[in-house]
N, C-alpha and C positions, 0 to 999 in steps of 0.2 A: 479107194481110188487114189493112183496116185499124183503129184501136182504133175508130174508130164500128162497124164489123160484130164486133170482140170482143164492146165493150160488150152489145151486143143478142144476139150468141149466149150468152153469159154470164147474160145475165138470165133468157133460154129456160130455160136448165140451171136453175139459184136458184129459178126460179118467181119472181122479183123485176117491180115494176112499173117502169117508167121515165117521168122525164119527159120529153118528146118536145117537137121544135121540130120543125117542116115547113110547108114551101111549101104552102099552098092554093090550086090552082088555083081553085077556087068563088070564095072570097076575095080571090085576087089578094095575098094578105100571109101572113107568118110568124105560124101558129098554137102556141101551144103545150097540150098533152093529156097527162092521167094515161095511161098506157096499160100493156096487159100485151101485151109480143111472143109473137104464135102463131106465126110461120115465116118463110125468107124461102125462096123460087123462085117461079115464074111462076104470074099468077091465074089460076085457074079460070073467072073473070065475065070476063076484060076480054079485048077481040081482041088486042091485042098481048101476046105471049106472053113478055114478056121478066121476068127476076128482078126481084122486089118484095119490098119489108118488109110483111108483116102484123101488124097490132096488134088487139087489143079497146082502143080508146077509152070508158073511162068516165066521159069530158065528154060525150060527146057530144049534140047536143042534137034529135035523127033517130031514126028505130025502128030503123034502120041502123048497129050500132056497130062494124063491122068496116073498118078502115081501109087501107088498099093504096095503098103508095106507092111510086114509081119513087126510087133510089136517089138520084139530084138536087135530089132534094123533101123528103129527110130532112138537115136543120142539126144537129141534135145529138141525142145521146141520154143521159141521166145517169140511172144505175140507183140507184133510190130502194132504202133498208132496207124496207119495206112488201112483202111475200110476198102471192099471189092462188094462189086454189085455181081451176084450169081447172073444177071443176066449176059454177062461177058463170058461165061464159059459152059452154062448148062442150055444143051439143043434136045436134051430128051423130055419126053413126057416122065412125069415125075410121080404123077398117079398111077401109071404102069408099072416103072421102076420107082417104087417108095424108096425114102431113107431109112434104116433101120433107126438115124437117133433124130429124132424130131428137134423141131425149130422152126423160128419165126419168120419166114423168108415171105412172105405173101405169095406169090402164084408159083413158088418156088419150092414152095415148103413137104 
């Protein structure tokens, strides 16, 4: 594993946000975004099924803030002291949609 996927499972665990650098494809350039990591393994929305970083993006600037990136797309990640409560951003049920990487979140988890 490497410390880019430490960092980001670590922050899953902390509830920490991180600051994120990534490839835009929309963009064509290196964005960078507050974000809080939801998970990583294969999305749900996209047809290729392969592992991705999930983030809540709260730059975003879209009704869209859920961010899903191929691991080539992710440049860095530095986990901020700043703590997020999942209840700010998750409206789904979670036992329908599990996480693929488990964590402590209580009714969230």
């Amino acid at each position: 594993m490497n410390d880019l996927h430490k960092d980001f499972i670590n922050a899953i665990q902390e509830k920490r946000k991180v600051a994120l650098h990534f490839f835009s494809k929309e963009d064509g350039s290196v964005l960078k975004r507050t974000c809080a990591p939801l998970d990583y393994g294969p999305s749900r929305r996209a047809r290729e099924k392969n592992d991705r970083y999930h983030f809540w993006d709260y730059d975003s600037d879209t009704r869209v803030h859920v961010l899903s990136l191929n691991p080539e797309q992710v440049k860095s990640i530095m986990v901020l002291d700043e703590v997020f409560d999942p209840k700010e951003f998750i409206t789904w049920d979670v036992r329908k949609s599990p996480w693929f990487f488990e964590r402590n979140w209580g009714e969230y988890s």
